[in-house]
C-alpha positions, 0 to 999 in steps of 0.5 A: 915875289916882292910882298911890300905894300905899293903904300909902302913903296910910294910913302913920300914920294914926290908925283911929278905931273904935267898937263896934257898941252905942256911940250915933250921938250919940257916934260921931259926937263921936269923928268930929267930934274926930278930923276924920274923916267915917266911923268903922269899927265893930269887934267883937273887932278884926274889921271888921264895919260903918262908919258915915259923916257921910253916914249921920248925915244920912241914916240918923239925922236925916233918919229921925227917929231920936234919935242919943242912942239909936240903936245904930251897928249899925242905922243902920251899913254892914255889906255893905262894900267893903274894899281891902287896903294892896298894892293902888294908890290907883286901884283905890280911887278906882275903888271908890268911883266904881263904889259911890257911896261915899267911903270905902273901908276897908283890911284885912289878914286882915279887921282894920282898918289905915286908910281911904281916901277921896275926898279921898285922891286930892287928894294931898299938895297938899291936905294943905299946902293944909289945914295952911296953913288950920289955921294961919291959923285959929290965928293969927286966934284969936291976934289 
């Protein structure tokens, strides 16, 4: 079981945040730009949804919905499970587990500091695993 801090894990991170009228269109170009798979819906610095890559499957296309006009606040999570950063990245991993879920957002006092998610519990070697892959891809577009 994973013992790092969720403080640890979520240091630096960029939150990539969207308001809850911002189309599912456009959030989902935000995500796509910040290589995340889920996006934390703010209203006046509160948390009060996430919309995820699964939910744009599931939710938007799937549905039948135009993601160019569908709201993130109809098709959003609203009901979330949140973590806040003192707590150790297995409580998270066990979250998730018990939810059915991959990301689980981190609060302090109901505002947002980061995210967590499944990948998370893969550690640094992941990480190396795919800045070593992002360089490679560079090269390649360089020859």
């Amino acid at each position: 079981m994973p013992t790092r801090k969720i403080a640890e894990v979520v240091k630096g991170q960029s939150i990539v945040t969207a308001d809850r009228t911002l189309s599912v269109l456009e959030a989902s170009q935000r995500m796509a730009a910040a290589h995340v798979g889920a996006i934390m819906v703010l209203e006046q610095d509160q948390l009060i949804g996430l919309f995820t890559e699964r939910d744009a499957l599931v939710r938007v296309l799937a549905a039948g919905l135009d993601p160019s006009s569908t709201p993130l606040a109809e098709v959003m999570t609203s009901n979330l499970q949140t973590i806040e950063a003192d707590r150790p990245l297995g409580h998270a991993m066990h979250l998730m587990f018990e939810g059915g879920f991959r990301h689980v957002p981190v609060v302090d006092n109901g505002r947002a500091v980061g995210m967590v998610s499944a990948r998370d519990a893969l550690g640094m070697e992941m990480v190396a695993f795919e800045e070593e892959l992002e360089k490679r891809a560079s090269i390649a577009e360089i020859l």
